[in-house]
C-alpha positions as CSV (number, residue, x, y, z in Angstrom):
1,X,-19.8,18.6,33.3
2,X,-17.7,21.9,33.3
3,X,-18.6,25.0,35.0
4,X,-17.3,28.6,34.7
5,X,-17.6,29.9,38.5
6,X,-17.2,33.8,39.1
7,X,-14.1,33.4,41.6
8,X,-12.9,36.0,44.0
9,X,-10.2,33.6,46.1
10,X,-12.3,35.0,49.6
11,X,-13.8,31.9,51.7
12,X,-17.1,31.6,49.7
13,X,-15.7,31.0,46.9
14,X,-13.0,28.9,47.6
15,X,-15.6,26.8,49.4
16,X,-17.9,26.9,46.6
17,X,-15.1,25.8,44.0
18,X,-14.3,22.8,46.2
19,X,-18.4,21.9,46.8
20,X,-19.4,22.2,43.4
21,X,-16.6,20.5,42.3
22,X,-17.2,17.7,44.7
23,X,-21.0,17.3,44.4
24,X,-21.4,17.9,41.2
25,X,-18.5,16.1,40.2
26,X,-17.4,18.7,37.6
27,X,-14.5,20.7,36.0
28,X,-13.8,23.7,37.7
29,X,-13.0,26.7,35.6
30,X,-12.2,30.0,37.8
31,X,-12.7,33.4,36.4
32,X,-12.4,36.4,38.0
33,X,-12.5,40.1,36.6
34,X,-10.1,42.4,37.1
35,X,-12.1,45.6,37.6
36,X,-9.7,47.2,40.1
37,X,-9.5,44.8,43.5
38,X,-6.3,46.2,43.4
39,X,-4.1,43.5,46.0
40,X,-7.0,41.4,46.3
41,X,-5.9,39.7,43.0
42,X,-2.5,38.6,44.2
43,X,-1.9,35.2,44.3
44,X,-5.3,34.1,43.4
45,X,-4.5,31.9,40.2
46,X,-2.5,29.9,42.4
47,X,-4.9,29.6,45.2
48,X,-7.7,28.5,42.5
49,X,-5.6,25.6,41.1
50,X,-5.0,25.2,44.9
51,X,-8.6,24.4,45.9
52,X,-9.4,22.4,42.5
53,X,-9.4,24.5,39.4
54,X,-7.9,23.2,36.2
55,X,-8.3,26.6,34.4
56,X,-8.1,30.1,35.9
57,X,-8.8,33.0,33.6
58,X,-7.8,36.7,35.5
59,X,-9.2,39.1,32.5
60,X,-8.1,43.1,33.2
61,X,-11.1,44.4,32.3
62,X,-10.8,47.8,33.9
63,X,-10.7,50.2,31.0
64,X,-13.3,48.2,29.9
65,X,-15.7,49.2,33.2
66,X,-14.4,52.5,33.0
67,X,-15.3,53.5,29.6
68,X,-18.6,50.8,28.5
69,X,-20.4,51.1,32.2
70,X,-19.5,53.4,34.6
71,X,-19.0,56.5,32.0
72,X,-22.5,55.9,30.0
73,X,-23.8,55.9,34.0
74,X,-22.5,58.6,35.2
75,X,-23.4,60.7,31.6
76,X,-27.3,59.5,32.9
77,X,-26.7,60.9,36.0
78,X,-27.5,57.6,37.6
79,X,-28.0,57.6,41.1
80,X,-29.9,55.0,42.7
81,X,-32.1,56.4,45.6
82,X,-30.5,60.0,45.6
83,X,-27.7,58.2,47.5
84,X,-26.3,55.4,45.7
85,X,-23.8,55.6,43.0
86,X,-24.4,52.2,42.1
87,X,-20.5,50.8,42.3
88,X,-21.1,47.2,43.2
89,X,-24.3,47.6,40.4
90,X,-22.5,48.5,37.4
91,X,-20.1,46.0,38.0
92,X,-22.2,42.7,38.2
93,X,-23.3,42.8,34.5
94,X,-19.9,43.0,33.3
95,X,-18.5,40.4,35.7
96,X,-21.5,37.7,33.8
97,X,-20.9,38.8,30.4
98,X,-17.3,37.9,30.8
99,X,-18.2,34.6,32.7
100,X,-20.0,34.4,29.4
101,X,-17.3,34.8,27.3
102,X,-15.2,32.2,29.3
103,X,-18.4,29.5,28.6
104,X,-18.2,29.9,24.9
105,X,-14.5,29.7,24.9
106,X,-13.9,26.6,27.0
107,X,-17.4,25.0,25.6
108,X,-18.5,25.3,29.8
109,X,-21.9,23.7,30.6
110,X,-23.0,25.8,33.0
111,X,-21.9,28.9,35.2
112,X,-22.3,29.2,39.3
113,X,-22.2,32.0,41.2
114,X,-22.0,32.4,45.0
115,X,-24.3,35.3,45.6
116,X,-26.9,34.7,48.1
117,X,-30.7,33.9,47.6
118,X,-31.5,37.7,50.0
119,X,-29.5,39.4,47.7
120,X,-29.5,41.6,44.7
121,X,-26.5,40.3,42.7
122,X,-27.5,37.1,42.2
123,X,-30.4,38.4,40.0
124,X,-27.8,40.6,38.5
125,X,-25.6,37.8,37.6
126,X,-28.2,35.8,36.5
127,X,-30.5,38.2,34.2
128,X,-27.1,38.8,32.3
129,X,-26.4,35.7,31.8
130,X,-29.7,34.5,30.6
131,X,-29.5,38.0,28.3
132,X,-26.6,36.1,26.0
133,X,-27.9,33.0,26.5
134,X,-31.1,32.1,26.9
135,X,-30.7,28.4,27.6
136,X,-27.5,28.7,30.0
137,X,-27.5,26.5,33.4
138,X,-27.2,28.3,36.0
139,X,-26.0,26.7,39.5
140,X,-26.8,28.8,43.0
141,X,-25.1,27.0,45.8
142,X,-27.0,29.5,48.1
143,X,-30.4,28.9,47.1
144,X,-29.9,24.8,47.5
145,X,-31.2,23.8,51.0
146,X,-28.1,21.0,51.4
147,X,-25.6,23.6,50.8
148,X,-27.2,25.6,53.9
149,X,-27.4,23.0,56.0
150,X,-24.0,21.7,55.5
151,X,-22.8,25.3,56.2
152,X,-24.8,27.7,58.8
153,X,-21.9,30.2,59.1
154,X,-19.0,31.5,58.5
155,X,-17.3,28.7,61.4
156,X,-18.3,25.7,59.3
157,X,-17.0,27.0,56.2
158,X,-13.8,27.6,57.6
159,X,-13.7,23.7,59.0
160,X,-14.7,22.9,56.0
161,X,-11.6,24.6,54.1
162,X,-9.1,22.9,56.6
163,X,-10.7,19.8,56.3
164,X,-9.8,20.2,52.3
165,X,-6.6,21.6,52.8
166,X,-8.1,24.9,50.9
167,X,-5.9,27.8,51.5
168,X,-7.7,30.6,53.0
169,X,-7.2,33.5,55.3
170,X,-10.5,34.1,57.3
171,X,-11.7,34.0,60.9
172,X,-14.8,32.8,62.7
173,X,-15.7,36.3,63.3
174,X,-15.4,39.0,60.6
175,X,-17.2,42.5,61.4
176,X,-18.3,42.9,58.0
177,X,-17.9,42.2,54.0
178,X,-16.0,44.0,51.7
179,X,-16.7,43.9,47.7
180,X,-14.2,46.7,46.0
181,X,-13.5,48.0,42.7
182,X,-12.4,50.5,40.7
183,X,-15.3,52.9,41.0
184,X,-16.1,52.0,44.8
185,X,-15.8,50.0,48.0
186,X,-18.9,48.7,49.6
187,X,-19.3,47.5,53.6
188,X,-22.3,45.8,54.4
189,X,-23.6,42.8,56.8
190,X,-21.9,41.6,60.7
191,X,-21.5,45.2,62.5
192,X,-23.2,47.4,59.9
193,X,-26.6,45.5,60.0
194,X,-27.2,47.8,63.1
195,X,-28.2,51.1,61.3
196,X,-27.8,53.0,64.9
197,X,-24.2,51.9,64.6
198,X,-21.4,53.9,63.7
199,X,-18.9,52.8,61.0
200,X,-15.5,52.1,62.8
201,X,-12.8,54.7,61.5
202,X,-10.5,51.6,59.7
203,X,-12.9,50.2,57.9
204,X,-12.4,52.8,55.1
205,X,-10.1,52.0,52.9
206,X,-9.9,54.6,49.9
207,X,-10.6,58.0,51.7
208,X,-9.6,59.4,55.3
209,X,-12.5,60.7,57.6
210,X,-13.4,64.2,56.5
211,X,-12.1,65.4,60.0
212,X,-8.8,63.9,59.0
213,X,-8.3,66.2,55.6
214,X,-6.1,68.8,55.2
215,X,-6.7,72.0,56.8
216,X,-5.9,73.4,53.3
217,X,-8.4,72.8,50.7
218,X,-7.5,71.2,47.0
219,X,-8.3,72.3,43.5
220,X,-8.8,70.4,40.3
221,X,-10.0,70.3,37.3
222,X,-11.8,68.1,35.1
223,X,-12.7,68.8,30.9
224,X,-15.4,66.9,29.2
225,X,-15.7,66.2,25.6
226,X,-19.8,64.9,25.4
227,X,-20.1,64.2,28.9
228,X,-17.5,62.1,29.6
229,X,-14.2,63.2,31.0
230,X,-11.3,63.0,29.3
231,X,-8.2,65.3,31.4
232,X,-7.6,65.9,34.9
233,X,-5.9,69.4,35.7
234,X,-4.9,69.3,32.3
235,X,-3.0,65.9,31.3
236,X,-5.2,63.4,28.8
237,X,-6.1,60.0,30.6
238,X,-7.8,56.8,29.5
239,X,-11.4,56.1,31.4
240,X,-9.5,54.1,34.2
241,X,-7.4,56.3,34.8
242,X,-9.4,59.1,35.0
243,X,-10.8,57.2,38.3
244,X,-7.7,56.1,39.4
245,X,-6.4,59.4,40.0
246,X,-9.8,61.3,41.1
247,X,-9.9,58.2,43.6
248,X,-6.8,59.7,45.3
249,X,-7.5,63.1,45.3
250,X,-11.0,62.8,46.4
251,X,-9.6,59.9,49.2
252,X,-7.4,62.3,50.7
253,X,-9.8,65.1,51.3
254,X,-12.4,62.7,52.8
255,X,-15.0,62.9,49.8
256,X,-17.6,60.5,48.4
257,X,-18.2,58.3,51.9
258,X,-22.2,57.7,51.8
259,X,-23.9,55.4,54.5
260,X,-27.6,54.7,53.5
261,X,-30.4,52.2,53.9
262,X,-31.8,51.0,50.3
263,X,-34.4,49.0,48.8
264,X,-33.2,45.6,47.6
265,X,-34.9,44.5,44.2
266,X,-36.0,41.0,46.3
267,X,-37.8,43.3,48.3
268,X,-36.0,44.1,51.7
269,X,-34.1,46.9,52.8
270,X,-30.3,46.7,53.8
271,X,-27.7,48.7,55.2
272,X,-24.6,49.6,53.2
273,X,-21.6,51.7,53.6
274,X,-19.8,53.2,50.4
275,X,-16.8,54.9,49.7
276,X,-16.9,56.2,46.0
277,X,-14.5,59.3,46.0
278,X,-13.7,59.4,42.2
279,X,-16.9,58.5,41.0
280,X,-18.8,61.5,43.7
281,X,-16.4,64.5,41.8
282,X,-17.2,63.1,38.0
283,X,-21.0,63.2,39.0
284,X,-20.9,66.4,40.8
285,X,-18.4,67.7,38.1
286,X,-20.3,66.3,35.5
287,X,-23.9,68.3,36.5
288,X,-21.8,71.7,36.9
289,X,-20.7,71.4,33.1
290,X,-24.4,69.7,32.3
291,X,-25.8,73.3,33.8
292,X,-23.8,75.1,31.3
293,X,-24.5,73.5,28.4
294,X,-27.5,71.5,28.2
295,X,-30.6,72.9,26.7
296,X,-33.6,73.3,29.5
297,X,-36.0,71.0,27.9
298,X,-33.5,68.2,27.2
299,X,-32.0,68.3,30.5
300,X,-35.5,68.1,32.4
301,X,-36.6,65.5,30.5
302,X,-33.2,63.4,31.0
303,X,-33.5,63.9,34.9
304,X,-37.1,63.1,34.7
305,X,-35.7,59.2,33.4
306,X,-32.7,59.2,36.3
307,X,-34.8,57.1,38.6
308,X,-36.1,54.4,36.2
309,X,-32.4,54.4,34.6
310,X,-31.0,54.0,38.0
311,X,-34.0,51.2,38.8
312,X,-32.6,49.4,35.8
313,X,-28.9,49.3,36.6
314,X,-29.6,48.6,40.2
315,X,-31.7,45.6,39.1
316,X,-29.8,44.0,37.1
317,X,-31.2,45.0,33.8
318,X,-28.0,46.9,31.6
319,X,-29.0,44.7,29.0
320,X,-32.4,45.0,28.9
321,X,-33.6,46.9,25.6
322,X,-34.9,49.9,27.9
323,X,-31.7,50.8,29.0
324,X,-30.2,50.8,25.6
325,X,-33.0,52.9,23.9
326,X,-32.7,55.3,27.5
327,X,-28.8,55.1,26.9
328,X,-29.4,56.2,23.4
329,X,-30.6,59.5,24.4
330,X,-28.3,60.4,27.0
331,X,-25.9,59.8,24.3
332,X,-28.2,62.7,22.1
333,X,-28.5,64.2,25.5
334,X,-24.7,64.8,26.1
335,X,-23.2,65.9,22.3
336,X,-22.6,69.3,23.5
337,X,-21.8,68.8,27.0
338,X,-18.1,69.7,26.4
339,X,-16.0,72.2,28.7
340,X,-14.2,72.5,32.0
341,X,-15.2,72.1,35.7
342,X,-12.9,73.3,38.5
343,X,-14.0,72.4,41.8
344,X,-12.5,72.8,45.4
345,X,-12.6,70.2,47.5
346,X,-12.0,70.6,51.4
347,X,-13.0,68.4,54.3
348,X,-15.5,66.3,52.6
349,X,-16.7,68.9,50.4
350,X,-17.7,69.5,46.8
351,X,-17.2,73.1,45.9
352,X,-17.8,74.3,42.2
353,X,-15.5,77.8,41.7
354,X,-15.6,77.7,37.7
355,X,-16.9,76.2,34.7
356,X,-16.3,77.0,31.1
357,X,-17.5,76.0,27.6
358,X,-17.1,77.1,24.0
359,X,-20.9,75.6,23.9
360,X,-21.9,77.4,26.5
361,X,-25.7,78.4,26.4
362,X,-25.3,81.0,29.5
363,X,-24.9,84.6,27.8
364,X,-24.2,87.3,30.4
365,X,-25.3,90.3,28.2
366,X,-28.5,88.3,28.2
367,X,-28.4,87.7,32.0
368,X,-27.0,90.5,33.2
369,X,-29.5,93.1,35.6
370,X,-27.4,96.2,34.0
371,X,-28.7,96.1,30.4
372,X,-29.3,93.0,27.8
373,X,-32.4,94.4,26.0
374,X,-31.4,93.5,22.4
375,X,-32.4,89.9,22.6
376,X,-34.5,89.9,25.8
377,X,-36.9,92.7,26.1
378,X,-38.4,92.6,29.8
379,X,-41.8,94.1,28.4
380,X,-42.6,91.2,27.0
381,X,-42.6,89.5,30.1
382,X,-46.0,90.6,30.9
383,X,-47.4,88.8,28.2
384,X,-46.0,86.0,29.0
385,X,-46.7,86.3,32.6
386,X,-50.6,86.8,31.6
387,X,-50.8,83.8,29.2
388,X,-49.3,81.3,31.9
389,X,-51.3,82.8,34.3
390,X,-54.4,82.2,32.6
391,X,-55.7,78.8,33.9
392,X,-55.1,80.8,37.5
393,X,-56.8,83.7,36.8
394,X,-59.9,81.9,35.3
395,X,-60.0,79.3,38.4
396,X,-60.0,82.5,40.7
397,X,-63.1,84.1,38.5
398,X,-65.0,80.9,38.5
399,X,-64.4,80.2,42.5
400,X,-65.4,84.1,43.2
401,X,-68.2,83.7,41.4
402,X,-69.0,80.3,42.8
403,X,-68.6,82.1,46.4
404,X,-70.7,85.2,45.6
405,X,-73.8,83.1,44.3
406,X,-74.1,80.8,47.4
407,X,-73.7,84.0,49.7
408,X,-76.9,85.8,47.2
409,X,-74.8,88.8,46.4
């Protein structure tokens, strides 16, 4: 049997390469994707043929995320909850469909996963997977009773690994997890499970404490060709990029941190922690150019579809046929939405001071108080006001005349 396991070199996995290997007596093939772990991908093909792989495949997929997932997301104006920008969400699908790819490749029997049976991702992983292939096997260490018995915590894994001679760096007592990428890092579970409990100031890792910023706030600015940014202050980037660097700026004037309890799709709520600098400026730069240059109708009826689109991604369901017909007209939705944001940012803060657009549908000499009658005349705002007022003024009549009839006047 050969199996494709989604590998991240941590002390699950490498205890799950090893048990799966062993009890399933299979061929272990690691894949991880690179979608911006930064130094948590050093050494790991090593440390995979280490614990008992005879294939690794490390596939840079990060222009990739940037440009297939998180961009059509954040041209939805997906936010999951009002809080969530939906970093560890958007990632899962791609991390399966390249799993996927690996199992036609190397002709794998079956894919395994070490998500847990409380959480989200493993219904992520697995709704992806099933979406390319219908028949695929799917193996869950997590959900298997014997695998929880044999290890309770994080103490037994860790026996375990020395037992195998599996190269790991962990302790018996770890405050929290960590899953990072390139559009955010998440902190859940240990410490953070208390939701009275204040983050510690190092756990963060991308942005300083808002406190901490300069006294002196920052500027920058972002242009968008149909909703999807393409310079930052000026010079042309790829997708990736375009987060790598508003991951810096934003990190060092303490923006996009967000602690929040949500809703779990398997039906309890959790506590999370996320720092997604880059992603918080495109979204908030992304509405300022929206305001500009979306029609009224078309923009309501977009944001009217943000919290099923958000449902969907959060779920697990990217490539479910919803989303793509709901993608389809965001992509309608966003073929003017082209022009420049600039934003201050200062101690945590968002602050929009421009925007600009050749498309722009705001006209000032319509707008303007002074004048502006040639295309807007303000006396026809009475008939307007009298036809939408209608329904009032005829439930007013009826209710008067309802009132006056059981008083006998």
């Amino acid at each position: 049997m050969k199996i494709v396991l989604a590998y991240s070199g941590g002390l699950d996995t490498s205890v799950l390469l090893s048990w799966i290997k062993e009890t399933y007596n299979a061929e272990m093939i690691a894949f991880c994707a690179d979608i911006g772990q930064e130094e948590e991908l050093k050494g790991l093909d090593q440390k995979a043929r280490r614990t008992g792989a005879s294939k690794v495949h490390i596939q840079d997929l990060t222009e990739e995320f940037a440009r297939d997932f998180i961009f059509p997301m954040i041209q939805a104006g997906a936010i999951y909850e009002n809080q969530y920008f939906l970093g560890t969400s958007i990632a899962r699908p791609l991390i399966a469909k390249g799993m996927m790819d690996i199992v036609r490749k190397e002709k794998a029997d079956a894919i395994a996963h070490g998500a847990t049976g409380k959480g989200n991702d493993q219904v992520r992983f697995e709704l992806t997977a099933y979406a390319m292939d219908p028949n695929i096997k799917i193996i869950a260490p997590w959900r298997e009773e014997r695998f929880r018995r044999q290890f309770a915590g994080r103490a037994e894994m860790i026996a375990y690994c020395a037992d195998k001679n599996i190269p790991v760096e962990a302790s018996a007592k770890k405050p929290y997890s960590m899953d990072r990428n390139l559009l955010h890092i998440s902190f859940e579970s240990g410490v953070l499970e208390d939701p009275w409990a204040e983050p510690s100031k190092d756990m963060f890792k991308l942005s300083v404490a808002p406190e901490d910023a300069p006294d002196k706030p920052e500027y920058v600015t972002l242009d968008f060709e149909h909703g999807i940014c393409t310079r930052v202050n000026g010079k042309p980037l790829s997708p990736a990029n375009v987060l790598r660097t508003l991951n810096k700026i934003g990190g060092r004037n303490g923006i996009g941190r967000v602690d929040l309890v949500e809703n779990r799709f398997v039906g309890m709520k959790s506590r999370g922690v996320y720092e997604t600098p880059g992603g918080s400026i495109l979204h908030f730069a992304h509405r300022q150019i929206e305001t500009l240059t979306m029609d009224r109708e078309v923009m309501h009826l977009r944001d009217s579809l943000i919290p099923r689109y958000s449902e969907l991604v959060y779920n697990g369901y990217w490539f479910s046929p919803e989303r793509l017909a709901l993608q389809a007209l965001v992509t309608e939705s966003q073929k003017n939405v082209t022009g420049t944001v600039r934003l201050k940012l200062y101690k945590g803060n968002l602050i929009t001071v421009g925007r600009k657009s050749a498309l722009s549908l705001y006209r000032p000499d319509i707008a303007t108080m002074e004048s502006g009658e040639s295309i807007y005349n303000q006396d026809d705002a009475t008939g307007f006001i009298k036809l939408n007022a209608l329904r009032l003024r005829v439930k007013a009549m009826v209710e008067t005349q309802a009132t006056r009839k059981s008083s006998g006047k």
